[in-house]
Backbone as a chain_set.jsonl record, in Angstrom:
{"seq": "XXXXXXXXXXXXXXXXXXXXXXXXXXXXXXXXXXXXXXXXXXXXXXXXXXXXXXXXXXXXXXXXXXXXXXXX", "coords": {"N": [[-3.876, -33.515, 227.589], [-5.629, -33.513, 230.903], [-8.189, -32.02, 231.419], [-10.587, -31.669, 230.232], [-13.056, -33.358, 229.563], [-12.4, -35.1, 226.256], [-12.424, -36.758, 223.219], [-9.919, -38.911, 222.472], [-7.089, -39.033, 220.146], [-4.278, -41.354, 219.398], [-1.088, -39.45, 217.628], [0.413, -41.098, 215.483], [-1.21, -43.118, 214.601], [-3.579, -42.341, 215.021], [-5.161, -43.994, 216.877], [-7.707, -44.276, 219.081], [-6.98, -43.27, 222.095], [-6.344, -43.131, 225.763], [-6.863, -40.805, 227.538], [-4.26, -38.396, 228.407], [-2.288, -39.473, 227.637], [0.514, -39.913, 226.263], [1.538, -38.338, 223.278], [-1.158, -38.241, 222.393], [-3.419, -36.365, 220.82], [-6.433, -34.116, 220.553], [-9.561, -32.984, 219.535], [-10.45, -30.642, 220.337], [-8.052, -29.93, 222.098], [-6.276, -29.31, 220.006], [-7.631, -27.448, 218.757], [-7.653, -25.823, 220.706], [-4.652, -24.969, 220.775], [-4.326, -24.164, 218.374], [-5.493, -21.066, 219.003], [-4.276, -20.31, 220.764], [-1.626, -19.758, 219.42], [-2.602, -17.887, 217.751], [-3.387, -16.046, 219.828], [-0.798, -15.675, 220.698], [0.72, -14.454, 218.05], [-0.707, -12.164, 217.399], [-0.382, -10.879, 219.509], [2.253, -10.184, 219.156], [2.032, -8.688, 216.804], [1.178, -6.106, 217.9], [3.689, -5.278, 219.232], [5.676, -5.354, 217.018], [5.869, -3.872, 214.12], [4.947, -5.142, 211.461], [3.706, -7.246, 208.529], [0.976, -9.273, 207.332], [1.806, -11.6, 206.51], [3.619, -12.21, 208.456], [2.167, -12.379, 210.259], [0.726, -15.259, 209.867], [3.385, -16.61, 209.487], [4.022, -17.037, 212.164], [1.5, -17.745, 213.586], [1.632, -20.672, 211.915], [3.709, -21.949, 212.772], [3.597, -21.922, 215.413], [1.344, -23.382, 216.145], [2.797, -25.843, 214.313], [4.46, -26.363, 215.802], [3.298, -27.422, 218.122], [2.151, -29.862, 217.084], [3.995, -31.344, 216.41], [5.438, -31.344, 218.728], [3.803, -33.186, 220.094], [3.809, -35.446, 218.438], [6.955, -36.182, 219.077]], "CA": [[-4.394, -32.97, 228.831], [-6.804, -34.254, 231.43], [-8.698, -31.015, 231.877], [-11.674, -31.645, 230.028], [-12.826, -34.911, 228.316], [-12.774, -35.479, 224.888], [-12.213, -38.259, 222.638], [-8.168, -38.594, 222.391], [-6.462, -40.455, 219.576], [-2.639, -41.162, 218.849], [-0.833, -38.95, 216.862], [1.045, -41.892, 214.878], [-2.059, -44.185, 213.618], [-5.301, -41.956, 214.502], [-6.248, -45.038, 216.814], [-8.758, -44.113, 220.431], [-6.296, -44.072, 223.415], [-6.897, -42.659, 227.277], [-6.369, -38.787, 227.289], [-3.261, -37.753, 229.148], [-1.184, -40.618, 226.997], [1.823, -38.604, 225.587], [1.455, -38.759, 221.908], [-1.867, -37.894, 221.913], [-4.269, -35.638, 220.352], [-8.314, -34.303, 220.204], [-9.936, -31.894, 218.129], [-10.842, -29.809, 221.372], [-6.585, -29.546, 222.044], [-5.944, -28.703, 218.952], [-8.334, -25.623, 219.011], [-6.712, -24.64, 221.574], [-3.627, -24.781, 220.433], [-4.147, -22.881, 217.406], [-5.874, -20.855, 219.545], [-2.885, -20.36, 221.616], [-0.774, -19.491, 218.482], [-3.244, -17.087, 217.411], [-3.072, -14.923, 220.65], [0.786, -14.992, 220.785], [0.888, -13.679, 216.719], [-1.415, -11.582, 217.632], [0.29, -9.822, 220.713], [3.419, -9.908, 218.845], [1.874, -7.133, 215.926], [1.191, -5.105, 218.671], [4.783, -5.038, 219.347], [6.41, -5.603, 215.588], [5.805, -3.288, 212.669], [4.706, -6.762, 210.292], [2.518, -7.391, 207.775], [-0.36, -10.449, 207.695], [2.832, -12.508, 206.513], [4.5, -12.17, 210.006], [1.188, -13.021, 211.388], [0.766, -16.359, 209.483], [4.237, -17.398, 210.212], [4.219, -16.998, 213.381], [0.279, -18.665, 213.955], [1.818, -21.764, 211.47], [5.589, -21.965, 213.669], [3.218, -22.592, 216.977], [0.331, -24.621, 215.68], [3.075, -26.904, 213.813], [5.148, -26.68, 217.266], [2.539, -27.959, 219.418], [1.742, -31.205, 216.914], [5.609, -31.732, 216.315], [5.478, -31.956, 220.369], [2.619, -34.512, 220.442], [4.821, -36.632, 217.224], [7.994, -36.19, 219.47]], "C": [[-5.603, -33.736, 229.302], [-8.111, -33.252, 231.771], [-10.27, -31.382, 231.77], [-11.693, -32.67, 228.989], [-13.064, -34.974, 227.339], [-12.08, -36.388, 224.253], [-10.374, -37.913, 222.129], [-7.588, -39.451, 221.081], [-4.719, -40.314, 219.369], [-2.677, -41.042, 217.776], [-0.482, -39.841, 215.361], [-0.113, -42.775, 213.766], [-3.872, -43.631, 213.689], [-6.379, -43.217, 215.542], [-6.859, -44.228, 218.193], [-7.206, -44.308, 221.818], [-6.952, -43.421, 224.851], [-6.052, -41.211, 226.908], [-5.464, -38.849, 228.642], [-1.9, -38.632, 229.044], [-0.156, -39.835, 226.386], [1.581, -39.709, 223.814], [-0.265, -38.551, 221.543], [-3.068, -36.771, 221.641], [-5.896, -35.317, 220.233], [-7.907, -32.673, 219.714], [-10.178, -30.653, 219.338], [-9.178, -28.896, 221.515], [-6.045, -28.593, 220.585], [-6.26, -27.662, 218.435], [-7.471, -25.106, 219.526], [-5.516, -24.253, 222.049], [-2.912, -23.751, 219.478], [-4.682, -21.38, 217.827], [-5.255, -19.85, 220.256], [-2.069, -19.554, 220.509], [-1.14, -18.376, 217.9], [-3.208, -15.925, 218.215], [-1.443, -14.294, 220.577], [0.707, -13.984, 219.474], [0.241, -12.634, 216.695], [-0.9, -9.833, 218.956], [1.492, -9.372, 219.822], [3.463, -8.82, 217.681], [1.472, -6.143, 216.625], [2.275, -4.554, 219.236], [5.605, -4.126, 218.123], [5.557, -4.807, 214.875], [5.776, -4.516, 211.823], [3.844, -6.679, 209.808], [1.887, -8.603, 208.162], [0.759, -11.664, 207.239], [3.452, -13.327, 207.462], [3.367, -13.393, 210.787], [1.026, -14.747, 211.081], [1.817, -17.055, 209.907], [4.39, -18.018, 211.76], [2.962, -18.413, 214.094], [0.597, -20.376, 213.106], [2.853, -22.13, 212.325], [4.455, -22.33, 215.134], [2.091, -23.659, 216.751], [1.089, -26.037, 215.447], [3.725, -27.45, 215.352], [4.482, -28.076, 218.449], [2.16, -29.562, 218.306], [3.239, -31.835, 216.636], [5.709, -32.155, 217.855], [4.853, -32.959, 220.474], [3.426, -35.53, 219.724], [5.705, -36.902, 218.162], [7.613, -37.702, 220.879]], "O": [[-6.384, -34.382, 228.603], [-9.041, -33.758, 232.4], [-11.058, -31.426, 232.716], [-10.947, -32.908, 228.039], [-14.283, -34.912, 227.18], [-11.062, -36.832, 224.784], [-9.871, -36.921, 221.602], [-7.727, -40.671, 221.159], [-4.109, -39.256, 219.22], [-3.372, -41.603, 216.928], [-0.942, -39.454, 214.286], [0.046, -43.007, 212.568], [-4.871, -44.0, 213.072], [-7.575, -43.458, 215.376], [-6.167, -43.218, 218.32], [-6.686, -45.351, 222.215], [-8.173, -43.266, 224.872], [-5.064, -40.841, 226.274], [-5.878, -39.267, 229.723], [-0.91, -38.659, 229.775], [-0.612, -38.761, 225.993], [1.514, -40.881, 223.443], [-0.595, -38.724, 220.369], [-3.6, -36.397, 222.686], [-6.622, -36.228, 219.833], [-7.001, -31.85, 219.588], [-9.969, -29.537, 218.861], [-9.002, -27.716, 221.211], [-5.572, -27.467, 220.433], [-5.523, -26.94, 217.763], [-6.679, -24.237, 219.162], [-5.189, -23.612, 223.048], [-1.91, -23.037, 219.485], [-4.358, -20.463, 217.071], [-5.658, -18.69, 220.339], [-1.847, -18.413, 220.915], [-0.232, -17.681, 217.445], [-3.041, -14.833, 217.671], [-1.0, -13.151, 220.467], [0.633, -12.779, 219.711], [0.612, -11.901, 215.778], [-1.039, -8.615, 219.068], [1.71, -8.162, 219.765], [4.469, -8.146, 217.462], [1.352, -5.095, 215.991], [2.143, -3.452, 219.768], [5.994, -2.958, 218.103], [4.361, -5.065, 215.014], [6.903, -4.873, 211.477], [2.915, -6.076, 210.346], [2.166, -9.061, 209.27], [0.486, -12.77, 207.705], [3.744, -14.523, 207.464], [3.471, -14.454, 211.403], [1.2, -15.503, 212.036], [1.612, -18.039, 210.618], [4.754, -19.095, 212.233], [3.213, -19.448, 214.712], [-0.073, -21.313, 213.542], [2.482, -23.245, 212.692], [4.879, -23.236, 215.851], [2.144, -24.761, 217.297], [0.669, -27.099, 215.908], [3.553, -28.545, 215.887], [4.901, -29.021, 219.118], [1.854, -30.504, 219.037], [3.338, -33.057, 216.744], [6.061, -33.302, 218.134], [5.439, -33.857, 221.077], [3.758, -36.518, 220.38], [5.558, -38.086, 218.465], [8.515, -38.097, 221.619]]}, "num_chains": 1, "name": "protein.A"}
């Protein structure tokens, strides 16, 4: 994303590229990704009868999602 600047690097080697390069990643995104993953798992025990199991899966299944997207 171009939203807000922070230092970007590709996913593949970790090297500096221009933010809004597909493939890459900052530590800012990635907050707020897990972030992101954290609200959904979160809404979704307000739904679901689950234990702190549910919740983990769920917050690991979108966290990994969103850096499996950046790899892809």
């Amino acid at each position: 994303g171009t939203m807000f600047p922070a230092p970007t690097y590709f996913i593949l080697n970790f090297k500096r590229i221009e933010q809004g390069v597909s493939g890459g990643v900052s530590l800012r995104g990635s907050l707020g990704a897990l972030a992101g993953a954290i609200v959904i798992a979160f809404s979704g025990m307000c739904w679901v009868k689950a234990d702190f199991n549910y919740f983990l899966l769920v917050v690991g299944a979108g966290f990994f999602g969103s850096i499996f997207d950046s790899y892809l």
